[in-house]
VEXDREN-2710 file (C-alpha; in Angstrom, 1 decimal):
% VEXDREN-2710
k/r/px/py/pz
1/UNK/213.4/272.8/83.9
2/UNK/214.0/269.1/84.6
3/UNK/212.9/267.2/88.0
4/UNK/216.0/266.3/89.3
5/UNK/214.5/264.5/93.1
6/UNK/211.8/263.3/94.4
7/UNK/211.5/262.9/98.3
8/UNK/209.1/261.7/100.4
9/UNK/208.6/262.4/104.1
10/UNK/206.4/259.3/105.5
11/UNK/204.1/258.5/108.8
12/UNK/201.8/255.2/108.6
13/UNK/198.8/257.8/107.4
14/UNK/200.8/260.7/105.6
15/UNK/203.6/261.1/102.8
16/UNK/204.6/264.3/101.8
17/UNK/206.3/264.6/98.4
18/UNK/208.7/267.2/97.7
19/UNK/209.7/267.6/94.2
20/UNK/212.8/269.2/93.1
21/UNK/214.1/270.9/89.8
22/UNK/217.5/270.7/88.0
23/UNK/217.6/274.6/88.7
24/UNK/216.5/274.4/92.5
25/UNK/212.9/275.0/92.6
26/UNK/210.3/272.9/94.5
27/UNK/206.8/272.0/95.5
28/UNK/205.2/270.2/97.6
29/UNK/202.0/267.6/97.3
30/UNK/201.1/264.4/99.1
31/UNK/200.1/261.2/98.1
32/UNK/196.9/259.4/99.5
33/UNK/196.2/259.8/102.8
34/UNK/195.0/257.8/106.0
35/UNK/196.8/254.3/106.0
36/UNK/199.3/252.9/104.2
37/UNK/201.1/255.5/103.7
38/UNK/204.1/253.9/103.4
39/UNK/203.6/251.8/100.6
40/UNK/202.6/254.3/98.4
41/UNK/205.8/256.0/99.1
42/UNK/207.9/252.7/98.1
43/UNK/205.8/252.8/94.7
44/UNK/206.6/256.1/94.3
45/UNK/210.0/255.8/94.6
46/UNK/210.3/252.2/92.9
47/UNK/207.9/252.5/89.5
48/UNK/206.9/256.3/89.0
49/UNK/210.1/257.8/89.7
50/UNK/211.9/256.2/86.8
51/UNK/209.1/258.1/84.6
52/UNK/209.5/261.7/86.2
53/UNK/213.4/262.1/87.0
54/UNK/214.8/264.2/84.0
55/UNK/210.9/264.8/82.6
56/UNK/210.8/268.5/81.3
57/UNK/208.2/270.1/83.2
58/UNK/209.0/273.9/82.1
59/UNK/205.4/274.7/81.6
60/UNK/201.8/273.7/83.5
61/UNK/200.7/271.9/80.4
62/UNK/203.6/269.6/80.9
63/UNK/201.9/267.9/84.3
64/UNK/198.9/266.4/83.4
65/UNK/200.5/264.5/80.3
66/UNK/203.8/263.4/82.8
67/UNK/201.1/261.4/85.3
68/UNK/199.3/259.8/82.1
69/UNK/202.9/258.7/81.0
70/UNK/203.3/256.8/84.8
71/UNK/199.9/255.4/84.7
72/UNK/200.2/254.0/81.0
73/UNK/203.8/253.1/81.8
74/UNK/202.7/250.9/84.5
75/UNK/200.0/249.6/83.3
76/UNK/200.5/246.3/84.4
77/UNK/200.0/247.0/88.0
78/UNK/196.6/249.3/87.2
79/UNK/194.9/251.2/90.3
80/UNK/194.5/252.8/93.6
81/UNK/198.4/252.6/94.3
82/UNK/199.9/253.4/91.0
83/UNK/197.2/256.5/91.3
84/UNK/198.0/256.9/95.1
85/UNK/202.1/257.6/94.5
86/UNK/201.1/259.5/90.9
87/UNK/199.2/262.0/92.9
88/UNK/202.0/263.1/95.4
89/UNK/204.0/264.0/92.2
90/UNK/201.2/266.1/90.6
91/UNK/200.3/268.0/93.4
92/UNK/204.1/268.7/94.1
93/UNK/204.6/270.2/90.1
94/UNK/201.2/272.2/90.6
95/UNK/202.8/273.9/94.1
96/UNK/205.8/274.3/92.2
97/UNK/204.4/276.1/89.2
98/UNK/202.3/278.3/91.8
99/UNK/205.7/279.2/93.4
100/UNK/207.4/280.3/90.0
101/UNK/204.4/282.4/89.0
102/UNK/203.8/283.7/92.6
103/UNK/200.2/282.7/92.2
104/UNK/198.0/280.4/93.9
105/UNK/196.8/277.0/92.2
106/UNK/193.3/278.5/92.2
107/UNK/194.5/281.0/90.2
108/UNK/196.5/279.1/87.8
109/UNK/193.2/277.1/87.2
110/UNK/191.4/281.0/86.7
111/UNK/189.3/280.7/89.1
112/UNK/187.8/283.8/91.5
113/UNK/186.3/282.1/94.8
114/UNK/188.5/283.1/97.5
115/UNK/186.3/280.8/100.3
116/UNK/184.6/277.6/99.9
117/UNK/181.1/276.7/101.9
118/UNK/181.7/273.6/103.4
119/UNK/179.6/270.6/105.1
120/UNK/180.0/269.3/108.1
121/UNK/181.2/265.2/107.5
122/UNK/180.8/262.5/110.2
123/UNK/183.3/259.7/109.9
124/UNK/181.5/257.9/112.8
125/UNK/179.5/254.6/113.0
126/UNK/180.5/253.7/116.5
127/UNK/178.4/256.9/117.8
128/UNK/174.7/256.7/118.6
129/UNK/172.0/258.3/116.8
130/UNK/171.5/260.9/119.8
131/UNK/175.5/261.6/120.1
132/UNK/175.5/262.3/116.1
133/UNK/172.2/264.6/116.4
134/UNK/173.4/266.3/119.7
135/UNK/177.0/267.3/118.2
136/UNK/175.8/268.3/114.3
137/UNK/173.4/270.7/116.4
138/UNK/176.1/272.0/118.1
139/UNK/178.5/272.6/115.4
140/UNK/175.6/274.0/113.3
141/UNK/175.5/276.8/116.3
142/UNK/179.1/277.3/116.7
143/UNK/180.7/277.5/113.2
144/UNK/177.3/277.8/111.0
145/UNK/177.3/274.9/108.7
146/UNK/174.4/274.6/106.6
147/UNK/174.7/271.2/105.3
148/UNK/176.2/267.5/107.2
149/UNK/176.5/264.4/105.9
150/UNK/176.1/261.0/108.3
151/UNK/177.2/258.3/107.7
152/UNK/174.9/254.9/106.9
153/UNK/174.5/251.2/106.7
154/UNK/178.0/249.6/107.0
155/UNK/180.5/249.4/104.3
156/UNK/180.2/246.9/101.8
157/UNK/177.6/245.7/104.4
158/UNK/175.9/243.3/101.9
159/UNK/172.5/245.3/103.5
160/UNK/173.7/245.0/107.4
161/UNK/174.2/248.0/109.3
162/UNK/176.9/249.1/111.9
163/UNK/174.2/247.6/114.3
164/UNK/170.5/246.5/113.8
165/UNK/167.9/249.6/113.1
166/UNK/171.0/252.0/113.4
167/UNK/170.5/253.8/109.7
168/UNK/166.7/254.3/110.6
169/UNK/166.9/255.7/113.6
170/UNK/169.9/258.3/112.7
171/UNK/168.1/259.9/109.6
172/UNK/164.9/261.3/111.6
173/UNK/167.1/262.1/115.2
174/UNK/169.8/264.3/113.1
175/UNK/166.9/265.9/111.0
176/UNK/165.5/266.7/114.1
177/UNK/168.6/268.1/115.4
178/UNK/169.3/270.4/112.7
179/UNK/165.9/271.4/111.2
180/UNK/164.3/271.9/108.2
181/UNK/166.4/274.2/106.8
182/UNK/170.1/272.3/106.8
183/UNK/170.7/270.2/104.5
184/UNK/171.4/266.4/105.0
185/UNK/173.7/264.1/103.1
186/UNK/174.2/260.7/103.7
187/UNK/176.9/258.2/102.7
188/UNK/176.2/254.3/102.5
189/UNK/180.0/253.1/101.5
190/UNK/178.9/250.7/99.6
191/UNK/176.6/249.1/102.0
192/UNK/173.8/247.8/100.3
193/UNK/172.1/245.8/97.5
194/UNK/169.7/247.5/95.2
195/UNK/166.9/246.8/96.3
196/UNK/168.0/247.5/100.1
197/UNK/169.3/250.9/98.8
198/UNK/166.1/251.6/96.7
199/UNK/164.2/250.9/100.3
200/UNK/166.7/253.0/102.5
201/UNK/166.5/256.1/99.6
202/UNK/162.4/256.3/100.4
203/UNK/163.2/256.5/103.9
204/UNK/165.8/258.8/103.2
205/UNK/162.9/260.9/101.1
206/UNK/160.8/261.6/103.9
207/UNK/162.8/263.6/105.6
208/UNK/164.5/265.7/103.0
209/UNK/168.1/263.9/102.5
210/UNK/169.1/265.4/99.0
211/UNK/172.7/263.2/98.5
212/UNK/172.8/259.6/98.9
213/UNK/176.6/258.3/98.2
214/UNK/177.9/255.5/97.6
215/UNK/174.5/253.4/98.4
216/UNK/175.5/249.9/96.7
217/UNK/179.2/248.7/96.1
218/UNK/181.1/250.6/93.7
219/UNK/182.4/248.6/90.9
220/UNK/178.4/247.9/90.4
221/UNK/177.6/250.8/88.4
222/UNK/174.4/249.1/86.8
223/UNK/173.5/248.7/90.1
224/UNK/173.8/252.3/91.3
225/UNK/172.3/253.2/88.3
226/UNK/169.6/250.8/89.1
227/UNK/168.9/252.9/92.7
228/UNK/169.4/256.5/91.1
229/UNK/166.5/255.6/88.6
230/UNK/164.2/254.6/91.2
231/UNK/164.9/257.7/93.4
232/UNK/163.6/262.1/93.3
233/UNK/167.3/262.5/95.8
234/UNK/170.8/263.0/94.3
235/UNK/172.5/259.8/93.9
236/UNK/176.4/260.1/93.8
237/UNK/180.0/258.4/94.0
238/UNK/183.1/258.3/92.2
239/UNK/185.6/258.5/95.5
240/UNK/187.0/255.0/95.4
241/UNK/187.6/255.3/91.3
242/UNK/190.9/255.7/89.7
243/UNK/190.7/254.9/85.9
244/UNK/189.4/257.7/83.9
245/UNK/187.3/255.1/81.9
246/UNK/185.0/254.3/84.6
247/UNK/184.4/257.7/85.2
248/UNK/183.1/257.7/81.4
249/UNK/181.1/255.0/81.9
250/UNK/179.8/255.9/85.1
251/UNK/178.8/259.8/83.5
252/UNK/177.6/258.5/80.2
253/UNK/174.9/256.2/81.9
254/UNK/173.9/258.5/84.5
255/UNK/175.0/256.3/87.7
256/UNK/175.5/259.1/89.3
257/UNK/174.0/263.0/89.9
258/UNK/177.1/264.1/91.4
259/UNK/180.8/262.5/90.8
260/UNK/183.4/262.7/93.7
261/UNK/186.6/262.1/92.7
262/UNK/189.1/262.4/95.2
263/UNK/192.3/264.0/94.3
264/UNK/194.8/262.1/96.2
265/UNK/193.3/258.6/94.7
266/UNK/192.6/259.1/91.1
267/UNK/196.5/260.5/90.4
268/UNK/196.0/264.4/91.5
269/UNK/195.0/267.4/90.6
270/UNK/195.5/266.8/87.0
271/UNK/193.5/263.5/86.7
272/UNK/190.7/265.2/89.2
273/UNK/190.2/268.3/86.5
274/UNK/189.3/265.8/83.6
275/UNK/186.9/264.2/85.6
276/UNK/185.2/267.6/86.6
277/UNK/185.6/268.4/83.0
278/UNK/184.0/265.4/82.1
279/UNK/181.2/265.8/84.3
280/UNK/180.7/269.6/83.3
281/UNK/180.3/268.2/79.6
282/UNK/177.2/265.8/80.6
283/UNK/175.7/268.9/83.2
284/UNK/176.9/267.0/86.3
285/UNK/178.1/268.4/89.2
286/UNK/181.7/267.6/90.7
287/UNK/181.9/267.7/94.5
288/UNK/185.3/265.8/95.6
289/UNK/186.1/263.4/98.0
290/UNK/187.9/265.0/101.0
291/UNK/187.4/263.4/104.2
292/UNK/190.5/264.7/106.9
293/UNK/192.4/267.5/107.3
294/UNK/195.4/266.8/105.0
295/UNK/196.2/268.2/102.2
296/UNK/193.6/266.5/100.4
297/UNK/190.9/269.4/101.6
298/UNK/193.7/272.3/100.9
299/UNK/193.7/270.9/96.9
300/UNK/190.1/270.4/97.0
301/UNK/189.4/274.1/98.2
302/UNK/191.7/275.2/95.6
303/UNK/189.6/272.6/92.8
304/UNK/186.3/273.9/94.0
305/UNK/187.3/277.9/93.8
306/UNK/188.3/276.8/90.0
307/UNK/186.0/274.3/88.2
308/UNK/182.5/275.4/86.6
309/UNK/180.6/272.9/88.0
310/UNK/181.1/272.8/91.4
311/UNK/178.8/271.4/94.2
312/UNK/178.1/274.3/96.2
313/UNK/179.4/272.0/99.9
314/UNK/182.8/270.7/99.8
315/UNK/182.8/268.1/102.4
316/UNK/185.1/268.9/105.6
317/UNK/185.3/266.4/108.2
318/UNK/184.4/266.9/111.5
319/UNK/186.7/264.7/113.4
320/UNK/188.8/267.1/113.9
321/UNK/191.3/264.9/117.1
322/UNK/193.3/263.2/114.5
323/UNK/196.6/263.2/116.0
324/UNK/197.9/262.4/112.4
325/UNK/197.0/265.4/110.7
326/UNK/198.0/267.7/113.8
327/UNK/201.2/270.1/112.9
328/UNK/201.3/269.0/109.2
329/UNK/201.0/273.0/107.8
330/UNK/200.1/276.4/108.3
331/UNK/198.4/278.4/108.5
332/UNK/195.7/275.9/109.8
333/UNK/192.3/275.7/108.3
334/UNK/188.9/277.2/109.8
335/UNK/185.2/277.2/109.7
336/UNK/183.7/280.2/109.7
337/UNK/180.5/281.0/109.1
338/UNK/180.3/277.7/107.3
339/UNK/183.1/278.3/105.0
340/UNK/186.6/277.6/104.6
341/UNK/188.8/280.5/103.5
342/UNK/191.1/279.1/100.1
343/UNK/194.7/279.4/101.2
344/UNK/195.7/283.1/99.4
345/UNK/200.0/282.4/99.0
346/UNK/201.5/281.1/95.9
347/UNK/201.3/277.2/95.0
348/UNK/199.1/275.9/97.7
349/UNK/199.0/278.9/99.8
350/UNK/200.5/276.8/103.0
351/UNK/203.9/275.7/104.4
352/UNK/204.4/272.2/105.7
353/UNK/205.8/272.3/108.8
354/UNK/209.5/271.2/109.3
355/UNK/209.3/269.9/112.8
356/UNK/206.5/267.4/111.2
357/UNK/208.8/266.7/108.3
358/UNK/211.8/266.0/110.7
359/UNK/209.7/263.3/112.8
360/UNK/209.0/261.5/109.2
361/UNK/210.8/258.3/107.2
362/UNK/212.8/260.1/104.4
363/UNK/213.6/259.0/101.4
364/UNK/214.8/259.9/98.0
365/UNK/215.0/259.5/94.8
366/UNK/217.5/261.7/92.4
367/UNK/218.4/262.0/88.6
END
């Protein structure tokens, strides 16, 4: 069974991949979300095709070995878009296999979950510190989430925050909001120096924050080791990473308490299991990256039913008026009770919608 086209369907934020075989099966997976879109697509089609068109990918095992062969391949142009376009071809072969074994991807992987808890996740920095605590109180009510991250400081801020007194005044007004009992996370992006994050994480501290991502710029991982050291919270990162050697580095000198790997950056589901598998190894927890309603959180729910050492939250974003995820596949995804149902039908257990495929760029790429 040989990959005889790959096609992409492409907004500025979205491209869909759709993989087809020399006997005329196919999946579907996407490449990184949000912006830029488009270029992923052209790297796709320009440097990783030539790897994949005619690969033999007859059996699961074959996948995670074909996206190593792309990386390696182009090793001259290493990182996040090499990773970006890798992972749209990934997550197309696992939706495939899943469709020729008439099983989901959660169970290819074994697992048994069929629903994930989730946490509420704030994109915002424009909203005030009353608007966050007001709506996270709300949603808390009307869907049940037990756990919402906020977001922090500014990223790579270089210790100034998305206005003066901002990350202060948000931590106690949320905590209020939600009580005593809901857990808070918090995510920094990158926004401070160490000893700006070390200060921030005894604030945080006080009132009972128990994950602190991303709290001084990524690359630094002695400095984020540096901050965990000094902290009692949960100290955690790994989204923006896509070489499987950092993510050793970053596990073997305890940077982190948690690693986040994001499925759609580091290369797809295949690249994101190692780094679980890594983490599992050193008794770290995995709890991905998945911050809008693309696909991204549909592979992450079918990650987190499979993997050992799952967080308990998967993050879920609460801005949910993105007109660029709207109409993209069904069945649509829902919070109840604070947790997300995994998507039951073979591959990824949704169909992407054709009208939203019809409105993209197409392209393709054939053996």
């Amino acid at each position: 069974m040989k990959i005889a086209s790959i096609e992409t369907f492409t907004t500025k934020e979205i491209s869909i991949v759709r993989v087809r075989t020399d006997d005329g099966r196919e999946g579907y997976g996407q490449t990184a979300p949000y912006i830029h879109a488009n270029i992923a697509a052209l790297v796709l089609h320009q440097q990783v095709s030539p790897y994949v068109l005619g690969a033999d990918v007859s059996r699961v095992e074959d996948i995670a070995p074909l996206a190593e062969k792309c990386i390696e391949g182009e090793h001259k142009f290493p990182g996040s878009y090499i990773c970006r376009a890798v992972g749209g071809v990934d997550t197309a072969l696992w939706d495939l296999h899943g469709k020729i074994q008439n099983k989901s991807v959660r169970e290819l992987l074994g697992g048994q979950k069929t629903a994930v808890e989730v946490y509420g996740s704030s994109m915002s920095r424009s909203i005030t510190p009353e608007q966050e605590a007001e709506r996270l109180k709300w949603l808390k009510q009307s869907h049940g989430f037990k756990a919402f991250k906020i977001r922090i400081g500014n990223p790579f801020g270089h210790d100034v925050d998305a206005w003066p007194g901002r990350t202060e005044a948000i931590v106690p007004a949320v905590r209020e909001a939600i009580g005593p009992d809901t857990l808070l996370y918090v995510d920094a992006n990158s926004g401070f120096s160490p000893e700006r994050a070390i200060e921030v994480g005894h604030m945080l501290e006080q009132y009972g924050v128990c994950h602190y991502e991303e709290p001084c710029p990524y690359p630094e991982l002695e400095w984020t080791q540096q901050v965990n050291q000094a902290l009692s919270l949960a100290v955690t990162g790994g989204e923006q990473d896509t070489d499987l050697a950092q993510f050793r580095r970053m596990i073997a000198m305890r940077a982190v308490d948690i690693v986040q790997p994001d499925v759609c950056y580091v290369g797809g589901l295949s690249r994101a299991l190692q780094v679980a598998k890594m983490a599992e190894e050193a008794g770290i927890p995995c709890t991905p990256h998945s911050s809008n309603l693309s696909m991204v959180t549909v592979f992450t729910l079918h990650m987190l039913g499979a993997i050992p050492n799952a967080g308990r939250f998967m993050e879920y974003t609460i801005e949910w008026n993105n007109a660029w995820t709207d109409g993209l596949f069904s069945p649509p995804l829902k919070v109840v009770d604070g947790s997300v149902e995994i998507p039951k039908g073979p591959g990824w257990g949704v169909e992407i919608n054709q009208q939203w495929l019809d409105k993209a760029d197409y392209q393709i790429s054939r053996l």
